[in-house]
ZAVEX-88213 format. One record per residue (C-alpha): x, y, z. Coordinates in pm, whole numbers, padded with zeros to 5 digits, always signed. Example, Ala and Ser with C-alpha at 12.3 -4.5 7.8 and 13.67 -1.06 7.14 Angstrom:
2
+01230-00450+00780 +01367-00106+00714 
# end
This chain:
487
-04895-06589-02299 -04587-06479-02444 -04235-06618-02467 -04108-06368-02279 -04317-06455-01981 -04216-06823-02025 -03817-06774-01978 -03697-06811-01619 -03337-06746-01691 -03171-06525-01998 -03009-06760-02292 -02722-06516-02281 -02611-06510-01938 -02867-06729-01752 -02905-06444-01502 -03249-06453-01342 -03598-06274-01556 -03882-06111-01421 -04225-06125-01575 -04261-05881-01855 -03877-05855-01908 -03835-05756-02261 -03440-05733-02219 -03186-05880-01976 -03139-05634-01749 -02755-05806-01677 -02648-05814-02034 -02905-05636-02242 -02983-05919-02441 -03322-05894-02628 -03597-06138-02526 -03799-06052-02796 -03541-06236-03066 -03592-06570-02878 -03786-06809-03086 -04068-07001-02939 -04043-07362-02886 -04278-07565-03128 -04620-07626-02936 -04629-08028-02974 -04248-08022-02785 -04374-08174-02457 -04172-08065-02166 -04153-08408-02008 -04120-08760-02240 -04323-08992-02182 -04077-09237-02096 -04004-08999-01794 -03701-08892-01921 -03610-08494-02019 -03538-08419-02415 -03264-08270-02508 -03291-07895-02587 -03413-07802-02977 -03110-07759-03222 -03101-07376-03290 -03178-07296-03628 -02960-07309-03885 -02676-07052-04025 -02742-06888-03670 -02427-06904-03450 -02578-06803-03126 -02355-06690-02844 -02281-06913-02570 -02310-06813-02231 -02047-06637-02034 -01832-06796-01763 -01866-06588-01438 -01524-06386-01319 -01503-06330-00916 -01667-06047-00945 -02027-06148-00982 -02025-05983-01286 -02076-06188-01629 -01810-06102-01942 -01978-05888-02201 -02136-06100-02541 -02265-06062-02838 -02580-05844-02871 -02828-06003-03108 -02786-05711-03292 -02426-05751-03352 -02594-06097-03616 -02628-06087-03994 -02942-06116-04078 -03134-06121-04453 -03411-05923-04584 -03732-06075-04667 -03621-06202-05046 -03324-06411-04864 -03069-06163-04951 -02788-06054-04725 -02829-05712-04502 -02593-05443-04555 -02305-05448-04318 -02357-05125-04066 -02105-05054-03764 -02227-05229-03470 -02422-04920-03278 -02452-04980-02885 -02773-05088-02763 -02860-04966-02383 -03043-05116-02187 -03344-04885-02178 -03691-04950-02284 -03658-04630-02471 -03633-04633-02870 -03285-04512-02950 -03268-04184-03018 -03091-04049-03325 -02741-03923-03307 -02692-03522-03244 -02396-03326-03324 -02173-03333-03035 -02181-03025-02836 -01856-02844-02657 -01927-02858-02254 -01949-02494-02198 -01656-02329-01993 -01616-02260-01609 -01810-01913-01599 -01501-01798-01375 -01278-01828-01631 -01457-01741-01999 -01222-01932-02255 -01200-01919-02628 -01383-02108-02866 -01149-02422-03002 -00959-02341-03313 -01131-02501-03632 -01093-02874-03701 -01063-02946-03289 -01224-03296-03243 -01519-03210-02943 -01580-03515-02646 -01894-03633-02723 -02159-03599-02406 -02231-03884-02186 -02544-04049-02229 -02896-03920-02054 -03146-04128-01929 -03470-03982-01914 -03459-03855-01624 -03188-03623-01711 -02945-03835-01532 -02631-03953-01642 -02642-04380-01689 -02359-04561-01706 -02226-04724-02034 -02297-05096-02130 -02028-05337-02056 -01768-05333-02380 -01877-04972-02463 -01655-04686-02432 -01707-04322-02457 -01535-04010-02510 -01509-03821-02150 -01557-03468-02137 -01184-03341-02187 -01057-03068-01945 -01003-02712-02042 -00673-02628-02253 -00545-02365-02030 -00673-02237-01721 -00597-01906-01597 -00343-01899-01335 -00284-01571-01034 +00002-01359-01109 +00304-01440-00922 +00331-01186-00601 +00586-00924-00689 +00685-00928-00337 +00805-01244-00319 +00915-01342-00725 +01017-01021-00762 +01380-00893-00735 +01427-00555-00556 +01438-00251-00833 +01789-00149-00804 +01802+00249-00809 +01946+00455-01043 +02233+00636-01001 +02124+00949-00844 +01811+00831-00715 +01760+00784-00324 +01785+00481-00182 +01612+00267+00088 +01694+00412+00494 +01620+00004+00585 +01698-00270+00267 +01968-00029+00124 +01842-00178-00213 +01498-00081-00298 +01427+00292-00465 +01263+00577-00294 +00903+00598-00469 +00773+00985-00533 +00527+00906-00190 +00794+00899+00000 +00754+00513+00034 +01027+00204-00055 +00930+00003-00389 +01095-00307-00228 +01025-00339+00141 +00758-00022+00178 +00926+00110+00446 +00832+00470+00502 +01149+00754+00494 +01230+00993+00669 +01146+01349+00477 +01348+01591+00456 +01250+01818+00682 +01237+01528+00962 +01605+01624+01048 +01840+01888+00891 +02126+02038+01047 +02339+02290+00819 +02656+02481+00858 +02744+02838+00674 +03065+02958+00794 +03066+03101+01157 +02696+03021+01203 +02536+02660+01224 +02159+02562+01268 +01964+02179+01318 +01613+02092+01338 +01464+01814+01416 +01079+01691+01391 +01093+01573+01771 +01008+01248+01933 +00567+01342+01937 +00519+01521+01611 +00443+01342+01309 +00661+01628+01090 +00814+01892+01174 +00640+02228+01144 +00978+02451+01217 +01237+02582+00956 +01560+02788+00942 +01762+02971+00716 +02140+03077+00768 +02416+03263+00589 +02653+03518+00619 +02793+03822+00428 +02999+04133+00362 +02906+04527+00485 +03017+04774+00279 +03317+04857+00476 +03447+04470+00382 +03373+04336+00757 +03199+04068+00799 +02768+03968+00896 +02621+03641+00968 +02260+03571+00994 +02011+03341+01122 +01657+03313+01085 +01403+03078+01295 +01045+03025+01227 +00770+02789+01406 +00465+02685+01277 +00183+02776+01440 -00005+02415+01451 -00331+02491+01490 -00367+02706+01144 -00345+02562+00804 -00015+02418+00639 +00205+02571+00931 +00528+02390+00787 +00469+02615+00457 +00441+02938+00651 +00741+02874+00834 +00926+02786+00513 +00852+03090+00352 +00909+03299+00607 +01254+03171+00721 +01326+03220+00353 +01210+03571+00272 +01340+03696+00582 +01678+03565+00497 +01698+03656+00177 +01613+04023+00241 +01855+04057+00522 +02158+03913+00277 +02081+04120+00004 +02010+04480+00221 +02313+04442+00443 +02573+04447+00171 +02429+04775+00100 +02488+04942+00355 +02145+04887+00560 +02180+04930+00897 +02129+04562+01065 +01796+04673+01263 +01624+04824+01005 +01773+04543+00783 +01581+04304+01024 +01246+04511+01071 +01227+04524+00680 +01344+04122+00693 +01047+04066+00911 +00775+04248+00719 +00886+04057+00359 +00841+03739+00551 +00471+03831+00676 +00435+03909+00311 +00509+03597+00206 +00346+03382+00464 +00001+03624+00370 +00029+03492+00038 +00009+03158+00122 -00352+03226+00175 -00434+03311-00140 -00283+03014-00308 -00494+02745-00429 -00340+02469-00275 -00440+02596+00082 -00745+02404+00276 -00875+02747+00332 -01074+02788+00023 -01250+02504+00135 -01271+02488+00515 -01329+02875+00607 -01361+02801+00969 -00953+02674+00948 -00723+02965+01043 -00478+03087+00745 -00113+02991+00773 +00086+03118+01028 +00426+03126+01204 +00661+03297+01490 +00997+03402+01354 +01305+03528+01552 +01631+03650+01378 +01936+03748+01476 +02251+03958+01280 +02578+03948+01389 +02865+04220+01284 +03231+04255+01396 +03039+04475+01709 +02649+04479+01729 +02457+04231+01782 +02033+04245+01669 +01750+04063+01694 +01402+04074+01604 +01107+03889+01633 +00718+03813+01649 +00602+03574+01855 +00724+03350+02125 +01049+03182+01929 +01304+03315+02162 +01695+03476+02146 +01988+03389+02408 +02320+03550+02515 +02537+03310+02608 +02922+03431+02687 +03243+03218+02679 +03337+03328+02984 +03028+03162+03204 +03099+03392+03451 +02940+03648+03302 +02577+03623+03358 +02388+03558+03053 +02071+03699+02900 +01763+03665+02722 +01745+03900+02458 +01315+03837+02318 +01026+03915+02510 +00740+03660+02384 +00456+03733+02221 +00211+03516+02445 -00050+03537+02710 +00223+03440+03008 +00428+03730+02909 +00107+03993+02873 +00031+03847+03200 +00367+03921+03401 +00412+04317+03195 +00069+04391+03359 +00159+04301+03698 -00116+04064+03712 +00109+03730+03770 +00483+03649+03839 +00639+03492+03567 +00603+03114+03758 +00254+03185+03803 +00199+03278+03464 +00367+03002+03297 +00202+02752+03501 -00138+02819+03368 -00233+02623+03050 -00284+02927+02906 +00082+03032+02905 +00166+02956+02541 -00072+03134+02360 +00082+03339+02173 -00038+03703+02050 +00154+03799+01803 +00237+03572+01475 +00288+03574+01096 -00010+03532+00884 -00315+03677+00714 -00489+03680+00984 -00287+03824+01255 -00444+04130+01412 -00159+04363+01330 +00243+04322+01250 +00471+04457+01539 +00783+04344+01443 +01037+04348+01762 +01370+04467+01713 +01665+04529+01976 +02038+04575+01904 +02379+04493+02219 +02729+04574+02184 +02833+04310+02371 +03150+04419+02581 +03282+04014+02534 +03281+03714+02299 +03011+03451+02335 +02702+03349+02146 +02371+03362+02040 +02134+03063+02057 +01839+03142+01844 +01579+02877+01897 +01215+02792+01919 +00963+02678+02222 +01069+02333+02150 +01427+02401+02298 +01335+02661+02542 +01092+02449+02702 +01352+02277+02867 +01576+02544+02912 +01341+02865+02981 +01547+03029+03203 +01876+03196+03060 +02066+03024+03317 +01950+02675+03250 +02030+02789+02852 +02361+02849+02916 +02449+02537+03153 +02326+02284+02847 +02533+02540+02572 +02835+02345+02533 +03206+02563+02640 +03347+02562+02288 +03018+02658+02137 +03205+03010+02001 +03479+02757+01794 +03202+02451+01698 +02868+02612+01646 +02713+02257+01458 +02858+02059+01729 +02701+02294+01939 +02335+02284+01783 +02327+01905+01791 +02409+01926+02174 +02123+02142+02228 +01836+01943+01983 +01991+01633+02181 +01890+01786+02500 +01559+01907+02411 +01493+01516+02272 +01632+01345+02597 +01372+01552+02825 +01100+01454+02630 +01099+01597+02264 +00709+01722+02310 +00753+01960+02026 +00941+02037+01654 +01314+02122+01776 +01520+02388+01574 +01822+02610+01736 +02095+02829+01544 +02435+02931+01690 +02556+03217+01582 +02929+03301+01733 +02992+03674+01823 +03196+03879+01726 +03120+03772+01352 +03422+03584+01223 +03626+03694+00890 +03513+03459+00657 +03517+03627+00278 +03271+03799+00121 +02938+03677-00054 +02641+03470+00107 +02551+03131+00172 
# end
């Protein structure tokens, strides 16, 4: 039998063996270095008495055993290996550093270049800059398990990443607001962010209002607004107003309406273009001597010109949704001289007399373009009838490339008395159809304050309901003196 089956308790820390222990499994210690006892060493004397314990041999300081703390746990000793021994001639052994024995009944492996604990695969880091000292991995069992280090041993941990990447700061709430530039719009709601090209605030993102949402404009004696209404999401109508010389030096002032017709293809364009060309013809023919009609039927045509070409740009949806209609528009126009008075239209945009005197009865001066009005000239409906059906605001006559055929309306009035003209679309009319109801909602000073007088009638037009895009001119007759040139 061996010695190691003969201890009971470890010489190092007297904590309890097991059969076949080769090592202390408190302390580590090696069994195998205990010497035997001699064989003639009885265990009990034979006067009864127990002898003393053999005298270790000698040059061999062997450790004594560890008091016990609180903790159950005996203070770490000596390791037999930690002992100078001699070779087998006498001589001394070399002097090594003490290596760390665990207690494993594994042979000790030999050392391997430390390895660098690879990095978080959510966050790829660099490799360390030459000469960086690496932790050295914890120890394995061979299980693959991590064991924990002998008591008195120490080893590097695995040391935590440099750097780690960190989220950008939120621009929204770090960030200072962009102040704009001089020149550049600023925000409708912080009144410090700048107006991005989408229409959109850099600092709050509040949406503005376009443009087109709300103008109102003023050219001597004739004034126009517009506004997108309280339903649409833009506004689809547009207007153009100026005034001018004749020949003889007396003076002209013009107005021009359009609507978009929403159910065809970029119907804001079409009005654009059309409230422009038709302008812009009528201000440069008049000078000229033109006479205002024919001025306006050859206004009307340049703007179906240009609305027709908006179907052949390549911006329109058309080229790639056939089955959408081609822009279109209504337009009514109106020119006012010292002494005549003409419109012209196509469409259902319509043209008012109102006087200053309100007892004079006032007029409408358009006939619409539209299945209600078709309806009432062929004696097939009264005019309540008519514009009761759902039906009633189809129009059939409009601006576009595909209109069945131009028939621009024209009509000229000498008006015997001073008053004005309220040029407007459906989205005013709607609430005022009858020329009556127009001219109780046309402010009395509308002759003197024709801007004032615009914003009265958009304002009414919103407060019953502002259904559709709103846009009225007012256009004072007779024309007032007020210098040559356009504007």
């Amino acid at each position: 039998m061996s010695q190691t089956h003969q201890l009971s308790a470890c010489p190092s820390c007297e904590e309890p063996l097991e059969s076949g222990d080769r090592f202390c499994g408190a302390c580590g210690y090696d069994l195998s270095a205990v010497p035997a006892r001699p064989q003639d060493n009885p265990t009990i004397a034979l006067n009864g008495s127990v002898p003393p314990p053999a005298a270790p041999p000698a040059g061999v300081d062997w450790p004594i055993a560890p008091e016990r703390d609180g903790s159950g746990r005996p203070a770490p000793v000596h390791l037999p290996t930690d002992l100078h021994g001699t070779d087998s001639v006498g001589s001394p052994l070399p002097a090594e550093a003490p290596r760390p024995r665990l207690p494993s009944q594994a042979p000790p492996m030999p050392p391997e270049a430390p390895r660098t604990p690879p990095p978080p695969s959510y966050a790829p880091q660099p490799p360390p800059p030459t000469g960086t000292r690496q932790p050295s991995p914890a120890p394995q069992d061979p299980a693959g398990l991590p064991e924990a280090p002998a008591a008195g041993v120490r080893f590097d941990r695995p040391a935590e990443p440099d750097e780690y990447p960190l989220q950008a700061p939120d621009p929204r709430v770090t960030a200072e607001p962009t102040a704009p530039a001089p020149g550049e719009t600023v925000c409708v709601a912080c009144r410090a962010g700048r107006v991005d090209d989408d229409g959109y605030c850099e600092n709050c993102g509040h949406a503005q209002p376009r443009e087109r949402d709300h103008m109102e404009q003023e050219a001597g004696p004739v004034a126009a607004v517009s506004d997108r209404g309280l339903r649409h999401h833009r506004n689809e109508d547009a207007f153009a107003v100026g005034h001018t010389a004749l020949p003889d030096g007396s003076p002209a002032a013009v107005a021009i309406v359009c609507d978009g017709v929403s159910s065809a293809t970029r119907p804001d364009d079409a009005s654009l273009a059309a409230s422009r060309a038709a302008s812009e013809s009528l201000l440069a023919a008049l000078p000229y001597g033109t006479h205002p009609q024919q001025a306006m039927h050859d206004a009307i045509v340049a703007a179906s010109h240009a609305v027709n070409a908006l179907a052949q740009e390549p911006a329109t949806a058309r080229e790639h949704a056939p089955h959408q209609n081609a822009p279109a528009c209504t337009l009514v126009g109106a020119v006012v001289t010292s002494g005549l008075l003409v419109v012209g239209w196509v469409g259902d945009s319509r043209a008012y007399w109102v006087p200053v005197d309100r007892s004079s009865p006032p007029a409408r001066l358009t006939e619409d373009d539209s299945w209600a009005a078709q309806m009432v000239a062929a004696g097939l409906m009264s005019e309540a009838e008519a514009y009761a059906d759902e039906r009633a605001h189809a129009i059939t006559g409009w601006l576009g490339a595909d209109a069945y055929e131009l028939e621009p309306h024209t009509a000229s009035f000498k008006p015997d008395r001073p008053g004005v003209v309220v040029v407007c679309t459906d989205g005013l009319w709607n609430y005022a159809e009858a020329a009556e109801e127009m001219a109780e909602v046309v402010p009395l000073d509308a002759a003197v304050r024709p801007l004032h007088s615009a914003r009265v009638l958009v304002g009414h037009a919103l407060d019953g309901g502002g259904h559709d895009n709103v846009t009225v001119a007012v256009v004072p007759f007779p024309a007032a003196v007020q210098g040559a040139g356009s504007a």
